[in-house]
N, C-alpha and C positions, 0 to 999 in steps of 0.2 A: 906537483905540476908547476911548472916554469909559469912566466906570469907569461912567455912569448907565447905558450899554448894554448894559456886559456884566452887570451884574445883569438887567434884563430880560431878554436871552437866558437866564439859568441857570436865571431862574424860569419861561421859555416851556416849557425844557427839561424841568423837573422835571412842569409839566401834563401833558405828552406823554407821561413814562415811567408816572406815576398811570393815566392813562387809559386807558395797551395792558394789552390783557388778557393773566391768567397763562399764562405756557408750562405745557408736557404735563407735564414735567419736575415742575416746582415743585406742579403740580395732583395726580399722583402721590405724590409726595415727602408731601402733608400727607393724604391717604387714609389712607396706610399706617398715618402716626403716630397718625390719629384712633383707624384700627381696634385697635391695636398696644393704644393706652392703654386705649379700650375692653373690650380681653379680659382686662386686667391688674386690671382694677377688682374689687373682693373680691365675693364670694359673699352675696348680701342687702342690697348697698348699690347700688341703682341707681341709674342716671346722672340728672342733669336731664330730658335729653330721653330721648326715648322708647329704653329700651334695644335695640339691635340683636343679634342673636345672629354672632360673627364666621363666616363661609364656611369651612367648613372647605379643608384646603390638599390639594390630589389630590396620595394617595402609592400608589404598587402592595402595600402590605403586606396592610393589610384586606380581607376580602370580603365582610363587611356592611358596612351603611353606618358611617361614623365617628361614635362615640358617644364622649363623655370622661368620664372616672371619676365626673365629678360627676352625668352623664346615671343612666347604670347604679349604683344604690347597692352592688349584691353584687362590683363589679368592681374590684380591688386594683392600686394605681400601680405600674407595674412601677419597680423600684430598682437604677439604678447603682451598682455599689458599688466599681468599681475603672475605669479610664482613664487609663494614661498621659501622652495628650494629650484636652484637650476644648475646642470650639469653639463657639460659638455668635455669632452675628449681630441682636444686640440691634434692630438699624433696619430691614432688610433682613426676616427667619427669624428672629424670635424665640422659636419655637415648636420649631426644628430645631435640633439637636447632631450634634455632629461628634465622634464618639468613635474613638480609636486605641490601637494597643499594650495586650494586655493588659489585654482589655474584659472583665467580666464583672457579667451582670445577676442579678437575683435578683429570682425571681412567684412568690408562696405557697411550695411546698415544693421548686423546682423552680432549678437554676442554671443559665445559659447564660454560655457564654464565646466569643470569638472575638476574630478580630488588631483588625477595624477595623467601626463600625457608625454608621447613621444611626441617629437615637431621634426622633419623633415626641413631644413631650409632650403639644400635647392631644388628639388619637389613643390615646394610651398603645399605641401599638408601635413598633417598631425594625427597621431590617433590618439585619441584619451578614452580615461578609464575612468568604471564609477560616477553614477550623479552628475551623469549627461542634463545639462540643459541650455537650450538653445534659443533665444529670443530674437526674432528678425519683427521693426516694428512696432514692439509692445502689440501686437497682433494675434502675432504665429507665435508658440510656445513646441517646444518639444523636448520632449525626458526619453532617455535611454539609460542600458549600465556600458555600452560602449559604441563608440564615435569615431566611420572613419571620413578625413574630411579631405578634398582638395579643390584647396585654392584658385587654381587653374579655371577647372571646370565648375567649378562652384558644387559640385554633387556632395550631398550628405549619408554615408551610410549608419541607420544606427541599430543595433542590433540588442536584442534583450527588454522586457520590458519596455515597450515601444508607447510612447503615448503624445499626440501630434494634437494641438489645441489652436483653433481660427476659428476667433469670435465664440459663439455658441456652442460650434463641431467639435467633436471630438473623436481620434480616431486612435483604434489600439490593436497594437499586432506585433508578433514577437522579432519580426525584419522589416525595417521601411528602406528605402532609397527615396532621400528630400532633394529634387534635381532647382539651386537655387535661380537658376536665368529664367529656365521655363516654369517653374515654382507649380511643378509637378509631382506629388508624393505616391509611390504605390510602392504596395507591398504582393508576395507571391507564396506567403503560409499561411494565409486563415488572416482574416483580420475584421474589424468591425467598426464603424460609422456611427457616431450617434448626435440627432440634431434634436431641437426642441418638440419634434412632431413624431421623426420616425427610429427606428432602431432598424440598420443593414447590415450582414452578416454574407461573404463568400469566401472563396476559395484564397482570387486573384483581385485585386482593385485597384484603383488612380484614384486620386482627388488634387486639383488644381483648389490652391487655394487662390487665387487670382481671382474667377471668376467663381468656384463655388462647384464647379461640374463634376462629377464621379462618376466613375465606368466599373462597375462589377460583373466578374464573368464566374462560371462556377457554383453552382448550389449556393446560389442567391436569394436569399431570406429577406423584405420588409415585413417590420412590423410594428402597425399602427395600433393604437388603443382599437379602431373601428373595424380595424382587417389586416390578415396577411395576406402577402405579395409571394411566390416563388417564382423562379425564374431560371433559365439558361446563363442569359447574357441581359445586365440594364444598365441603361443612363438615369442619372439622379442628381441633380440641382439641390442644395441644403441651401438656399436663398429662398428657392421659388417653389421648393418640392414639388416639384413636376417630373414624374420619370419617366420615360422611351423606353418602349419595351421593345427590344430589337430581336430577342428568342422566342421559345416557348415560356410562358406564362399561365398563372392559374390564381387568381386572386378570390377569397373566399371569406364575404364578409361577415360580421357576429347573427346577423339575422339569417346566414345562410345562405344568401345570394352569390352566385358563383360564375365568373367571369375565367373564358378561356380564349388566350390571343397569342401571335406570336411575333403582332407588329401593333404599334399604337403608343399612346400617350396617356396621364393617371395625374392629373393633381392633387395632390393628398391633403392639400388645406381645403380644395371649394368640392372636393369629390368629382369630379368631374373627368371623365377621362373620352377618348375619340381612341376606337376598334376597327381595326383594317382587317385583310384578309380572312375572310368568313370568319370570324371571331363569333363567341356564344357566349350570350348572357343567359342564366337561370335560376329563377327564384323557388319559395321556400313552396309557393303555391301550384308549381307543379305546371308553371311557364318555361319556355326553351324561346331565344330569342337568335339565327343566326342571320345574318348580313354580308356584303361586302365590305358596308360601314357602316358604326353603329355608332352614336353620340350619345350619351348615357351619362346623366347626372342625378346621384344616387339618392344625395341630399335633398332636391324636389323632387325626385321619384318618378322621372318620365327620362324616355329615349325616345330618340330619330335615328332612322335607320335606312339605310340606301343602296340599290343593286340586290336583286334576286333575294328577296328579304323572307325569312320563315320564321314565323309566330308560333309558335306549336304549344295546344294545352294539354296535356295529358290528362290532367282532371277532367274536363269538360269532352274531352277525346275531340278536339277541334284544331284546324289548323289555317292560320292565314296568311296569306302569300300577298304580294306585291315588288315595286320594286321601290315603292318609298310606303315605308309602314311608322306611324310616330303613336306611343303607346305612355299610360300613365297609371305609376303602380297601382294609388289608390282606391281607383275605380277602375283598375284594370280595363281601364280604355283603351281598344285598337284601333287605328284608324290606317285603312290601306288604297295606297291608289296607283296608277299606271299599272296594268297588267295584273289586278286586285283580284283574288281567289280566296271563298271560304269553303273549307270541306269539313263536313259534318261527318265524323268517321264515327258516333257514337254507336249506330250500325253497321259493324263492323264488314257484313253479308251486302250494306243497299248504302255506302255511304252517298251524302248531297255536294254536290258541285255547286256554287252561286258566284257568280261573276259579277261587275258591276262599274261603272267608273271611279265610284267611290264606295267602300264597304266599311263599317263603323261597326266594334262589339263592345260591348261593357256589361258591367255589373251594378243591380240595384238594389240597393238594402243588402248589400251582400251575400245575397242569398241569389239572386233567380239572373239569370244570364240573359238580353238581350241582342239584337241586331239591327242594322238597318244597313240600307243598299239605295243609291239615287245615281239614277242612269242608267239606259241600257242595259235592264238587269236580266239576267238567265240564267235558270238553274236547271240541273240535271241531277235524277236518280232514274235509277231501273225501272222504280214505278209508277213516275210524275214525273214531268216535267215543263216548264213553265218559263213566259219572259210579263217583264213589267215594264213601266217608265223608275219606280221604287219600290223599296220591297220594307218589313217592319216586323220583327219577331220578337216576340213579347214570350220571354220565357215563363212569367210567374202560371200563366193562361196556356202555356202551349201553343200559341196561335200566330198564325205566319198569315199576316195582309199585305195584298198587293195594290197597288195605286196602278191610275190611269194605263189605259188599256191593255189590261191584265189579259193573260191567253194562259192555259192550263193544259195538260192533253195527260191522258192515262188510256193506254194501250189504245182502242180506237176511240174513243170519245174526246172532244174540245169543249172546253168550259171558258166560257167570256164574259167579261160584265165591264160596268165601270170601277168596281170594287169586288176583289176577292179575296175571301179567308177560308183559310183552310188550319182544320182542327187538330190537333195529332194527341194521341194518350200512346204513353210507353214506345214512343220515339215512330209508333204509325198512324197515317192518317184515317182519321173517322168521319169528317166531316166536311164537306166543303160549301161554304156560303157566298151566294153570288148576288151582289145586290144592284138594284137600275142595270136597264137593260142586258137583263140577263140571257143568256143563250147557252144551251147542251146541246152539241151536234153530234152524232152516233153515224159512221163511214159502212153504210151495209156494203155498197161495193163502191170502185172506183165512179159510177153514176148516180148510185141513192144516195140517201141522207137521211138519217133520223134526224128532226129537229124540235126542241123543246125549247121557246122563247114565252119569258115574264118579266114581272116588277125585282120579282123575288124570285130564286131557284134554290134549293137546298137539296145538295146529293149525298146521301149518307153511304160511305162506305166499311167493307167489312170483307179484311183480308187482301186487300189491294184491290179487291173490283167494287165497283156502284152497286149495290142491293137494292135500291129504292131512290125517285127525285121527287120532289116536290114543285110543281110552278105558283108561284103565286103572284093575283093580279092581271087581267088582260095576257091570261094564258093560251097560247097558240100552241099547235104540235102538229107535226107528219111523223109520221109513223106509218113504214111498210110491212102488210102483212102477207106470212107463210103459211104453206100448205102444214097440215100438223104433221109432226115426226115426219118433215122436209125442208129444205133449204130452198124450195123453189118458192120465189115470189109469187104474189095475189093483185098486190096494187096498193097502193096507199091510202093513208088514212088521215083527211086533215083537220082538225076539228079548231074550235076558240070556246074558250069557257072560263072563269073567274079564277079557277083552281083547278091542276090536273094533280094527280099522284099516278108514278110509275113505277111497278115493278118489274124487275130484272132477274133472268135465273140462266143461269151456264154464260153470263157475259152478253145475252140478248134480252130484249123487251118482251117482258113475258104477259104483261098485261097492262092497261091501261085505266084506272078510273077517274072517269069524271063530275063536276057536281053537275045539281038537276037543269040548272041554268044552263045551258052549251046544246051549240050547233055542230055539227060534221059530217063530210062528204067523204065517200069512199073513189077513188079512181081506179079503174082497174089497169093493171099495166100496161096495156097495149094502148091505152090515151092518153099516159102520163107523161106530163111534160116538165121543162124547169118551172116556166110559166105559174103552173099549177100548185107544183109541188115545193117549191122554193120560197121560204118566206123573208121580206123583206128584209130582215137582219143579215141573215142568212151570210157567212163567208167561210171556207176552210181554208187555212194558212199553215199546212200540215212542211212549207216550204222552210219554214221558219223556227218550225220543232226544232230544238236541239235535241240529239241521239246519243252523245256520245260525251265525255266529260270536256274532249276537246273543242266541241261545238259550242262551247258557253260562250268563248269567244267572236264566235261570229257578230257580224254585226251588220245589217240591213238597212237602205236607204229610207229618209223619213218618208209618209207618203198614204196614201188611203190604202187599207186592206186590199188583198183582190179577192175576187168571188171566191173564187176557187184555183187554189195551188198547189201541187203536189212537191216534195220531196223530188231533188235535182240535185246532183255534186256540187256542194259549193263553190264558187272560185275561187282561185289563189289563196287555198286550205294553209293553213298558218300549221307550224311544228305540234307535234302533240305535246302534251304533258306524261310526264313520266310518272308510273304508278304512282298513287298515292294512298290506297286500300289501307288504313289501318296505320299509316306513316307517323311513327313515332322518334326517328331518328335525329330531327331536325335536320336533312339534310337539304339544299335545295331541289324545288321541284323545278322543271325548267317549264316557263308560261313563256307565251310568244311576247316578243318585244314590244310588238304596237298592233293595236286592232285593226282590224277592216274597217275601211272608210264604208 
């Protein structure tokens, strides 16, 4: 070949290689370096051509979008300040480091270390590997095996062996998010709390190292040397350990005491906690305590309780109502007032209603149960029923005394004095003792009266009726007598003598004896008058009976007896009370809100 050819062919050559278009390769190859110089180009000096802002580079660290330090003016370049090995890829990742051995960064007041890490720079984050530890402080500590961190937002995520240390706390769980501005830590697999008091265990949790505050939600576990906590949802202070119980809750202490709420507050150092919406306290003793609010400190061993308040003893089968009840473990002392109810459900068939402005029960020697009642008192069963000014039940004795002008009634008879006691064995009464001016009035109809006035009266009963009374002292009596096997009247019978005894058969006066000493006049009924027949003591207040459980409430202007007054509808009858026969639920009973003036 001529040397003219082979230039022609080199220059054929040379058109052909001109005119094939760029491979991918080489088309890549100068993108990159456009973009590379482009990002490099200083701050205020833009390009010729129109500037482009470079794409950011997808890394898993951020969770907002990728901003660079120069986006966000308040956001500080995080600083390498130690790396044994460092790499970077000027053509390729100029933007990415390869940090090893002995890595430790430094953001505001905060250092993080680890073996080995990527950095991001114009991200401003990094992820590191391995022997995560993060010191914001000399405060706050935190160990992980990986760290994703930005800059920007200051969020920490670390994952693997998680363990977050502030002051005394220590918290550990296999994912945290540490958010540094709001210095907010929570995690959402399982994690766990532990401060020098309590050990908490849930699902999902927060803790603000800031101020000390935690929020667990999720099969929530405290647990104290003295008691566990469970819970739905709680708030928990590791400064002041106080928790808010904002779910359901059920706190269950080592003596057995058990607490159910599902709003309230629990100090776990002084024991003391405030129970809101009907909340129930209950001990080992076989007390039920529910409330609207209930203030309960465990360590003295007494609660305050407020709004529709229920004391329920199951031992005792008794139940005390009010609407502020304040009670103390060790004597089991109750104390109730404003709308105060005790029901004596021990007979489950005949339970006792006792009303009072104030009603007080405890325990003596631990063994025998008393009561007492001051004001206004009135009680009610099926088969007695009674008001006082105070009332005094002396469990060890059986024996229920009433003070100042005591009134009693059993089916038709009233029993009065200035002192009354009445006897009970195996929860019924046997006896009733009436002492100073004593008086038994027996209703034959709406115009007689049996009357038995003394010093002394003692009516012994058996089965729920009077069998027999005794007068003693400046004994008076009227007594109407019947035709035999008839109901029809004779006249009465009025006699005085030092001592009368009477017996009673089928619920009437079936005989009367008196000692040698005694006077008495017969009246026949066609001359009988009040006049005559009516002795000075003399009054029926049958107006005044309470009939019904709801009647204990009532309440009567102060004032002298009247002679005689029968049973009228009350006025302005106050709500009932809802069953209470045997009530063991601790639920509220509902009592009227305020008495009758």
């Amino acid at each position: 070949m001529t040397i003219t050819n082979m230039l022609k062919a080199v220059l054929i050559g040379l058109l052909v290689f001109v005119a094939l278009p760029e491979l991918p390769g080489q088309i890549r190859h100068k993108q990159l370096r456009k973009e590379v110089l482009e990002s490099q180009q200083p701050a205020g000096k833009p390009s010729r051509r129109e500037r482009v802002t470079p794409k950011p580079i997808p890394v898993p660290a951020p969770v907002a979008p990728i901003r660079t330090p120069y986006e966000q003016p308040n956001a500080r370049i995080i600083v390498m300040e130690n790396a044994d090995l460092l790499s970077v890829d000027q053509l390729m990742r100029p933007d990415l480091q390869l940090a090893s051995g002995n890595v430790r960064f430094r953001h505001d007041n905060a250092t993080m270390t680890c073996d080995s890490a990527h950095v991001f720079m114009v991200s401003n984050s990094f992820v590191a590997f391995s022997r995560i530890v993060i010191n914001q402080g000399d405060t706050l500590f935190a160990y992980g095996d990986k760290l994703y961190y930005d800059g920007n937002t200051k969020l920490a995520r670390l994952r693997g062996n998680v363990r977050l240390e502030n002051r005394k706390t220590v918290l550990t769980t296999d994912s945290l998010n540490y958010d540094r501005i709001s210095q907010l830590a929570y995690y959402f697999t399982g994690g766990k709390i532990v401060d020098p008091e309590n050990t908490l265990t849930s699902v999902w949790g927060q803790y603000s190292t800031s101020t000390d505050d935690a929020l667990f939600s999720k099969e929530v576990k405290l647990v104290n040397e003295n008691f566990t906590m469970t819970s739905d949802t709680l708030e928990y202070n590791t400064r002041t350990h106080v928790s808010n119980m904002v779910g359901t809750t059920h706190i269950v202490y080592k003596n057995d005491t058990e607490i159910f709420t599902d709003k309230g507050w629990y100090n776990t150092d002084t024991e003391r906690s405030m129970l809101l919406n009907r909340s129930k306290v209950i001990n080992k003793e076989g007390k039920e305590l529910v409330a609207d609010t209930i203030f309960y400190d465990k360590r003295l061993g007494y609660g305050e309780s407020f709004g529709k308040v229920v004391m329920n003893d199951t031992v005792q089968k008794s139940t005390l109502y009010g609407n502020y009840v304040y009670y103390k473990e060790e004597t089991e002392l109750g104390i109730a007032t404003d709308s105060a109810l005790l029901v004596d459900w021990s007979d489950i068939a005949k339970p006792m209603y006792i009303h009072a402005d104030t009603l007080q029960t405890y325990k003596q020697d631990t063994l025998y149960n008393h009561a007492k009642a001051w004001f206004n008192v009135r009680f009610y069963r099926d088969d007695i029923q009674g008001l006082s000014d105070s009332l005094f039940y002396d469990g060890r004795d059986s024996v229920l005394t009433l003070y100042r002008d005591p009134v009693l009634w059993q089916e038709n008879q009233q029993l009065s004095a200035d002192e009354v006691r009445v006897y009970t064995a195996n929860k019924k009464v046997n006896k009733v003792h009436l002492e100073e001016n004593s008086m038994v009035v027996e209703m034959v109809d709406s115009v007689h009266f049996n009357q038995m006035v003394g010093k002394e009266i003692i009516a012994y009963v058996d089965s729920g009726h009077i069998r027999l009374v005794e007068v003693n002292g400046n004994a008076e009596t009227v007594y109407y007598a019947r035709e035999e096997n008839d109901s029809l009247l004779l006249g009465a019978n009025k006699t005085e003598s030092s001592k009368v005894v009477i017996h009673f058969k089928d619920k009437k006066i079936d005989r009367v004896v008196l000692t040698s000493a005694s006077s008495g006049v017969f009246y026949p009924l066609h001359i009988v008058t009040e006049e005559k027949t009516r002795l000075e003591q003399f009054f029926w207040a049958e107006n005044r009976r309470p009939m019904s459980k709801e009647e204990v409430f009532y309440r009567f202007p102060a004032g002298e007896r009247p002679k005689i007054a029968f049973r009228t509808p009350p006025p302005n009858k106050e709500e009932p009370l809802e069953k209470t026969d045997g009530n063991t639920t601790g639920e509220a009973m509902e009592t009227p809100s305020s008495e009758l003036d």
